[in-house]
C-alpha positions as CSV (number, residue, x, y, z in Angstrom):
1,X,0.0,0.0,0.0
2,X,1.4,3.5,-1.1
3,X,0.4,6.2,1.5
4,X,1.1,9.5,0.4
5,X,1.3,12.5,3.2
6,X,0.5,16.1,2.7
7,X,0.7,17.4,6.2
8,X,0.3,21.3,6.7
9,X,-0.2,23.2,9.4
10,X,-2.2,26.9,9.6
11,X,-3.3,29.9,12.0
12,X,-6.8,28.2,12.0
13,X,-6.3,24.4,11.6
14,X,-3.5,21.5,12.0
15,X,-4.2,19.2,9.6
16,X,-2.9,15.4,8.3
17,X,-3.9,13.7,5.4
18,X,-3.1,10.4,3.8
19,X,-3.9,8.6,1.2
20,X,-4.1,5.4,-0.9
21,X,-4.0,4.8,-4.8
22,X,-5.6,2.1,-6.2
23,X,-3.0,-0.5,-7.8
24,X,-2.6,0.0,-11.7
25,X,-3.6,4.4,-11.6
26,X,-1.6,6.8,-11.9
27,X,-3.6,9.3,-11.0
28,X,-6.4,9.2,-7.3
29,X,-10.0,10.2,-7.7
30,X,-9.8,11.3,-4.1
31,X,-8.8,14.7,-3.5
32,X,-8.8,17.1,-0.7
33,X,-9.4,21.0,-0.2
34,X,-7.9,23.1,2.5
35,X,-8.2,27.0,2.2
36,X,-8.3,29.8,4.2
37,X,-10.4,33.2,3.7
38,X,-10.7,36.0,6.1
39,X,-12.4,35.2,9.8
40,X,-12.5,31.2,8.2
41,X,-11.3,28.6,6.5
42,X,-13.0,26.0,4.1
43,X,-12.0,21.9,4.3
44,X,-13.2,19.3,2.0
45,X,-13.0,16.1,0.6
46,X,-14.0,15.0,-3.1
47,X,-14.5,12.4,-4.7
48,X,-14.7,11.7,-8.2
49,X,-16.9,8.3,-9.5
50,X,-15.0,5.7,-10.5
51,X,-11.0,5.1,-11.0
52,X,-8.3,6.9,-12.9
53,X,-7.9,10.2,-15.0
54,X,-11.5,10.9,-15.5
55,X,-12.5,10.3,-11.8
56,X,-9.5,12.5,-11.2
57,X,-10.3,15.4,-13.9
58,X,-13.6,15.6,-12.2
59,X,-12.1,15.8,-8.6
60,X,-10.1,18.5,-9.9
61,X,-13.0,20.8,-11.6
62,X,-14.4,20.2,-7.9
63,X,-11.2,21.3,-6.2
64,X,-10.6,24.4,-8.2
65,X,-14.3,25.2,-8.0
66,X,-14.2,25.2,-3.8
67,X,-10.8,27.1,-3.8
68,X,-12.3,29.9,-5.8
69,X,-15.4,30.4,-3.7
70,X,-14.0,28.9,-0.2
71,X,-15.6,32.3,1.5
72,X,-19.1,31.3,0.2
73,X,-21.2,28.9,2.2
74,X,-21.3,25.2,2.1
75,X,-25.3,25.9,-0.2
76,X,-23.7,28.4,-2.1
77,X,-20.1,26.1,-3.1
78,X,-22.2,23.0,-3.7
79,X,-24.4,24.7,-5.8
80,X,-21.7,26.3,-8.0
81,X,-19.6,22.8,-7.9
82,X,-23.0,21.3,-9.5
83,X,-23.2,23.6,-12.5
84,X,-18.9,23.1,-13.3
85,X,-19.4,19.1,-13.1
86,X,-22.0,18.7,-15.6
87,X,-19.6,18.0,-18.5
88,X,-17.6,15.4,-16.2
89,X,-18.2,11.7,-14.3
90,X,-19.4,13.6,-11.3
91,X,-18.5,13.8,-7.3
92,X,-19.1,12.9,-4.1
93,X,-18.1,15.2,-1.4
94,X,-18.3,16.4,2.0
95,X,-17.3,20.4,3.2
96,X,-17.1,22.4,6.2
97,X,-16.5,25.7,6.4
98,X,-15.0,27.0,9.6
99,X,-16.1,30.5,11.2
100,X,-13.5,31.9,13.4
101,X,-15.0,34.9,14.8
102,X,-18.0,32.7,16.0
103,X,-16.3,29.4,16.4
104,X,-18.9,27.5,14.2
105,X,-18.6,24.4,11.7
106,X,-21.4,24.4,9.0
107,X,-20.8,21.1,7.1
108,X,-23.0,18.9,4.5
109,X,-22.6,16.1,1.9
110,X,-23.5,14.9,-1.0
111,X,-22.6,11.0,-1.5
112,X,-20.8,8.4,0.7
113,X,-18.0,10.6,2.0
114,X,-18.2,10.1,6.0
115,X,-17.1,12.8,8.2
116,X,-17.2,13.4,12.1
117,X,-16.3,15.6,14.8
118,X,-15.0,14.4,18.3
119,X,-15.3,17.0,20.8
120,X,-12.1,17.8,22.5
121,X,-13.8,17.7,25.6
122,X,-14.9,14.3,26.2
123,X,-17.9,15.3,28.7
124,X,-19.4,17.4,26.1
125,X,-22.8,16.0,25.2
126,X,-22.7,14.9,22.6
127,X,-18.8,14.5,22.4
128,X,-19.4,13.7,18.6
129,X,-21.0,14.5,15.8
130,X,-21.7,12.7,12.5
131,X,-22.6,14.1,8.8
132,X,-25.8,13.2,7.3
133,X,-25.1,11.6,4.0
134,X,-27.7,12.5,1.1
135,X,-27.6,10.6,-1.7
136,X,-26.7,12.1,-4.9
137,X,-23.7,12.9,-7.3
138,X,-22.5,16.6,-7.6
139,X,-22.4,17.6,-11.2
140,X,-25.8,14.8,-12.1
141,X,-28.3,14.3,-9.7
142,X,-27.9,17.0,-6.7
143,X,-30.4,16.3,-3.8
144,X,-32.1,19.6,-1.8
145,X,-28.8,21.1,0.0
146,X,-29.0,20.6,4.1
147,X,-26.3,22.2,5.7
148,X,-25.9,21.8,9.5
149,X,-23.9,24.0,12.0
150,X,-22.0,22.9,15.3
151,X,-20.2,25.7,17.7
152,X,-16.1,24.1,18.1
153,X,-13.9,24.9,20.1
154,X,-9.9,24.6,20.4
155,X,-9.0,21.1,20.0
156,X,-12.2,19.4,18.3
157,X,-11.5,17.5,15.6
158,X,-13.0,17.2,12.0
159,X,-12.4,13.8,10.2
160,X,-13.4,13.0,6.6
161,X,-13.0,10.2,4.7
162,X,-13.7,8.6,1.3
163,X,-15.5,4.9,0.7
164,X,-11.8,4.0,0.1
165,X,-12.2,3.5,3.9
166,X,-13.9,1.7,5.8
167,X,-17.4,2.4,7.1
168,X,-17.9,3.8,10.5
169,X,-13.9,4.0,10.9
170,X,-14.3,6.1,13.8
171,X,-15.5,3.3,16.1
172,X,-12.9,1.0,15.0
173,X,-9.5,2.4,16.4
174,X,-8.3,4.3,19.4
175,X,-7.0,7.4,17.4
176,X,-3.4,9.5,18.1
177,X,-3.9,13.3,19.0
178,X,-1.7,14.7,16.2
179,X,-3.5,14.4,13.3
180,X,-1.3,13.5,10.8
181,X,-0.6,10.0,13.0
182,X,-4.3,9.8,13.0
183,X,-4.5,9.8,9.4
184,X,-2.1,7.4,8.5
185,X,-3.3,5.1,11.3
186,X,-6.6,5.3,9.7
187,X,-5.2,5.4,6.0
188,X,-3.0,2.3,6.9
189,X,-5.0,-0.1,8.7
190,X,-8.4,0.6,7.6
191,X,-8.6,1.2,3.7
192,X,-9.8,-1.5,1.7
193,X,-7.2,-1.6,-0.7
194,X,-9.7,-2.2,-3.3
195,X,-10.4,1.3,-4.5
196,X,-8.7,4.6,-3.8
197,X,-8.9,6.2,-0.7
198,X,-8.0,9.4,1.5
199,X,-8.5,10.6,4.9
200,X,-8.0,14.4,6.0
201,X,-7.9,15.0,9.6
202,X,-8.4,18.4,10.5
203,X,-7.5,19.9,14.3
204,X,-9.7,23.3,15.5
205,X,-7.4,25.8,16.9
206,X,-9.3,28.9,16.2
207,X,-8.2,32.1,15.4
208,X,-4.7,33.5,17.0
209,X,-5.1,36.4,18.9
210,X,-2.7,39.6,17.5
């Protein structure tokens, strides 16, 4: 299994990522967005149906699509990410769109890409939160948008992963704190090596004070 690592840090976010390539393609379906805009920053996770350069021409209209906009809301970005896929195989994705000056997540999804948050604070009730999945494919058959919004504080973590993974990963291993660790853990030990796959694990830490 080849993971590949793009770890970054950020005033807003620590994040890890990892990924897996499915044997015989040269080129991952699965593709991630990170950006920041002013009093936020926007995290994603596409993926585009299917294997190889088509899957990932289409993740990449979606990519470039979120980067552009990352400022608007989660509606507003799947909207216009609906409109630029119509030409191509279509997406899955799940976003989130942090608000620093409020300390708010407002997240939704469109396909089978899971995501949760785990509450630093383990006596928060609840201490996690899961995405509702909608069925549909961004760029062919979008389902009504339903975007939901959860206060965060320093140290919650957002998790998102592709069907590369498997299901309900969260339950299935006792995670490391940084989140690069956590993603390869997860990346390594729980992708089906059957089909691309990525995790981006993405750590709260609010906006720096001048």
């Amino acid at each position: 299994m080849t993971v590949n690592n793009k770890p970054a840090t950020g005033e807003v976010i620590e994040l890890g990522c990892a990924s897996f390539t499915l044997p015989g393609q040269t080129e991952s379906g699965d593709m991630y967005v990170v950006k920041q805009f002013d009093d936020g920053m926007l995290v994603g996770v596409v993926d585009g149906l299917g294997h190889g350069g088509e899957a990932a021409a289409a993740a990449k209209a979606a990519v470039y699509v979120l980067e552009k906009y990352a400022h608007e809301s989660v509606i507003s970005l799947l909207r216009r990410s609906h409109e630029a896929l119509k030409t191509t195989r279509g997406v899955v994705m799940s976003i989130a769109s942090f608000n620093t000056m409020e300390n708010t997540m407002t997240w939704l999804s469109v396909g089978n890409v899971e995501g949760v948050l785990l509450r630093a604070d383990r006596t928060t009730v609840p201490n996690r939160e899961i995405i509702l999945l909608r069925g549909g494919v961004v760029g062919y058959q979008l389902p009504q948008p339903f975007a939901v919004m959860h206060s965060v504080a320093k140290g919650d973590t957002l998790i998102f992963a592709t069907d590369g993974i498997r299901s309900g990963f969260y339950d299935m291993l006792p995670l490391p704190d940084a989140p690069q660790r956590a993603a390869d853990k997860i990346c390594m030990q729980l992708s089906k090596k059957n089909d691309d796959a990525l995790v981006l694990v993405v750590k709260y830490l609010g906006k720096k004070l001048p």
